[in-house]
SEBA-279751 format. One line per 8 residues: number of its first residue (from 1); their letters; for each residue x, z, y of C-alpha. Coordinates in pm, 1 decimal. Example, Ala and Ser with C-alpha at 12.3 -4.5 7.8 and 13.67 -1.06 7.14 Angstrom:
1) as) 1230.0:780.0:-450.0  1367.0:714.0:-106.0
This chain:
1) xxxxxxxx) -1717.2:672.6:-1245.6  -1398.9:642.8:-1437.2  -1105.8:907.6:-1345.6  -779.4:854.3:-1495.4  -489.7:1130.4:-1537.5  -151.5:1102.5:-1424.7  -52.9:1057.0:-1820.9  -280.2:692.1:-1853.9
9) xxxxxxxx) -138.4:618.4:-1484.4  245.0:651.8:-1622.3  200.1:439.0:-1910.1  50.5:193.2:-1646.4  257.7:204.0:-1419.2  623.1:187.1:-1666.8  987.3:307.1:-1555.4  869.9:224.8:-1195.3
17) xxxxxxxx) 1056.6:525.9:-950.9  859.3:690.6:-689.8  1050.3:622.0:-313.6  1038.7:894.9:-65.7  1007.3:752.5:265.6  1301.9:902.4:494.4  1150.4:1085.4:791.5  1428.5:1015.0:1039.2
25) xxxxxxxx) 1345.2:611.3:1012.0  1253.2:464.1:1323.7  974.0:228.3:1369.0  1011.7:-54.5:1216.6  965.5:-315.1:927.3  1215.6:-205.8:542.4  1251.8:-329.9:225.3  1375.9:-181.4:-110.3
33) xxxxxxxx) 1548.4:-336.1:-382.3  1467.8:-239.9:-742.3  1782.7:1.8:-800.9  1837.7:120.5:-477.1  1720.3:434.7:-242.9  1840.8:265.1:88.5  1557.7:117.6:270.3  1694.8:-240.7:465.9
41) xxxxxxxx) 1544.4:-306.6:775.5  1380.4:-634.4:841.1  1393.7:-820.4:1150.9  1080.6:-735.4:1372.1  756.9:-934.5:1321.4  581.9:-1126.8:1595.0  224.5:-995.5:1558.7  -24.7:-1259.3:1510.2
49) xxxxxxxx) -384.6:-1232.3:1563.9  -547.4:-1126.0:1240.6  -826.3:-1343.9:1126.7  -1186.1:-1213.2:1043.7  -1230.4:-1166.7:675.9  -1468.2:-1350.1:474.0  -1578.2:-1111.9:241.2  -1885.1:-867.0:350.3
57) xxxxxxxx) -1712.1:-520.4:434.5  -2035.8:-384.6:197.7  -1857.9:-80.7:-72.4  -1960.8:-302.1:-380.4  -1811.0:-570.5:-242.7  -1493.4:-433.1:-210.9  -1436.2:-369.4:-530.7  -1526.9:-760.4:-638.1
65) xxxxxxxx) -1185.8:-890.6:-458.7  -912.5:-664.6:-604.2  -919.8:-679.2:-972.1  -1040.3:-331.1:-1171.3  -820.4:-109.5:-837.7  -731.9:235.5:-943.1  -783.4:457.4:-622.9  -544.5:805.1:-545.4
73) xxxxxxxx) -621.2:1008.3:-225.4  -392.1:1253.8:-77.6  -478.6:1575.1:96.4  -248.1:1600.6:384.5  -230.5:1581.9:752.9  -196.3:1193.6:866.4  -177.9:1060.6:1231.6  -386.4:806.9:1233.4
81) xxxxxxxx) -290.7:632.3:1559.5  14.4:581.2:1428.2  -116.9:475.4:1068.9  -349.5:211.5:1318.2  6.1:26.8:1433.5  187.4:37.7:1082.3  -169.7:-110.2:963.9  -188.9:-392.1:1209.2
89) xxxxxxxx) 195.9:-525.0:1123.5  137.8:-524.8:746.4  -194.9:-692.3:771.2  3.1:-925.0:1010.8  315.1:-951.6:772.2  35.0:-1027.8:490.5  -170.8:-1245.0:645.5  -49.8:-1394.2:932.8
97) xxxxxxxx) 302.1:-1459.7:817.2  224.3:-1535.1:457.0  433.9:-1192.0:321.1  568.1:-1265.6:-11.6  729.3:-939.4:-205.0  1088.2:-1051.3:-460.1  1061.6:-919.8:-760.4  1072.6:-545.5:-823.8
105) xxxxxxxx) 1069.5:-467.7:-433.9  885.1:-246.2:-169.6  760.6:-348.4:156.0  695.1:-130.7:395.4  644.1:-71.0:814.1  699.4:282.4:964.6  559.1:384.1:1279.2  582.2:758.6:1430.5
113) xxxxxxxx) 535.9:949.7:1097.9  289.9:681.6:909.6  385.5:421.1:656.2  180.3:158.5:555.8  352.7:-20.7:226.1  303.0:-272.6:-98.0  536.6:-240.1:-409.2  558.6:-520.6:-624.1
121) xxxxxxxx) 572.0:-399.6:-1006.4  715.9:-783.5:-1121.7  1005.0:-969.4:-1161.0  851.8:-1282.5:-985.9  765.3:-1354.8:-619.0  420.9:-1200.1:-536.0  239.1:-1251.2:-198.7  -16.6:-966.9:-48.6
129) xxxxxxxx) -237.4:-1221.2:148.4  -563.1:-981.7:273.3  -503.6:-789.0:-9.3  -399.8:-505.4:190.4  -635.3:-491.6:424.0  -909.2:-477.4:92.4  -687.9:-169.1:-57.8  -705.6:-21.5:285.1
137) xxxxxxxx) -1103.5:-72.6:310.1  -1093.1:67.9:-64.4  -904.3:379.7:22.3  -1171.5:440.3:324.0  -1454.9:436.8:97.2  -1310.1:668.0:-128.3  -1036.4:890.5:17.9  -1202.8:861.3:348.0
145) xxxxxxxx) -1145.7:674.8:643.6  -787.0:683.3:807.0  -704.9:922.3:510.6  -358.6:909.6:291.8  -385.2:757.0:-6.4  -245.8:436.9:-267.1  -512.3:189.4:-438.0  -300.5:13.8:-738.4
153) xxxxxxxx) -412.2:-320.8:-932.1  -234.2:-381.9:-1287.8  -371.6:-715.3:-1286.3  -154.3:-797.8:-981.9  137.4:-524.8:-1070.4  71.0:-393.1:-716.5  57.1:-98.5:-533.9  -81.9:-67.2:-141.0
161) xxxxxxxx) -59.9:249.4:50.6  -65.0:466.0:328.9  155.1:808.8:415.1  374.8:966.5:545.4  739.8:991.9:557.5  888.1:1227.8:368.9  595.8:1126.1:110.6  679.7:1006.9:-258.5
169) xxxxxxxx) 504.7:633.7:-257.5  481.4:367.4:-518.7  332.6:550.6:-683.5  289.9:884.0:-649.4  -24.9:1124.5:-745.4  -155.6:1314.8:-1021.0  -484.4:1104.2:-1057.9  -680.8:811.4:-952.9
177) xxxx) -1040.4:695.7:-885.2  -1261.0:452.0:-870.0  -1617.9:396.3:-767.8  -1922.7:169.1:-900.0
């Protein structure tokens, strides 16, 4: 087991800024520019039926799709029925729609008080396809499931979460985790 402090995730992670998530949002679908604190909303999504994945659900195989994924849990109160409708539009956005991030932006869908989101860490175009529904099967194995909590992956300068509003994201936390 290999736990990281927030020092190692820093130097990881570069001049990246942390985005707090205004509360008073309604439901919807935002993006964030590098640069800015104003979160642009997106035209609503038609939600697609998600496909069935083809990777065994099995906690060592998890790990096998998202390249070396650094895993930090938070310890407060999240509604996860609202967490469960933010979930299903970014795995739509992601999978269905073929969601592709600009450079040095955040995507992320609000509903009620939960936010599911991806920041992109690169200057170049980056797609999410079923990579965020593998972070989110990574963060219920270890933070637990329908708990808050980020999963990030250098190799694809990438962070996916889930949180509140009102929460620092992208990324915020004084350590990480992962499992063998």
């Amino acid at each position: 087991m290999l736990i990281f402090t927030s020092s190692v995730l820093a130097a990881l992670l570069g001049s990246v800024a942390c985005f707090v998530v205004p509360t008073d949002l309604p439901d919807g679908f935002y993006t964030v520019y590098e640069g800015s604190d104003i979160p642009i909303r997106q035209p609503d999504i038609e939600l697609q039926a998600t496909g069935t994945r083809g990777v065994s659900n099995h906690p060592r195989n998890l790990f096998k799709r998202l390249v070396d994924p650094l895993t930090h849990c938070d310890n407060y109160a999240f509604n996860g029925d609202n967490y469960s409708s933010a979930l299903r539009n970014m795995n739509s956005w992601c999978n269905d729609q073929g969601g592709a991030l600009a450079g040095y932006t955040l995507k992320f869908f609000v509903s009620g008080t939960a936010v599911a989101y991806v920041c992109n860490y690169t200057d170049g175009r980056n797609t999410c396809f079923h990579e965020f529904e593998q972070a989110n099967d990574i963060m219920d194995v270890v933070c637990g499931r329908g708990r808050p909590g980020s999963v990030h992956v250098a190799a694809y300068a990438k962070t996916f979460g889930r949180a509140n509003t009102g929460v620092d994201i992208c990324f915020a936390g004084t350590h990480a985790k992962t499992i063998e």
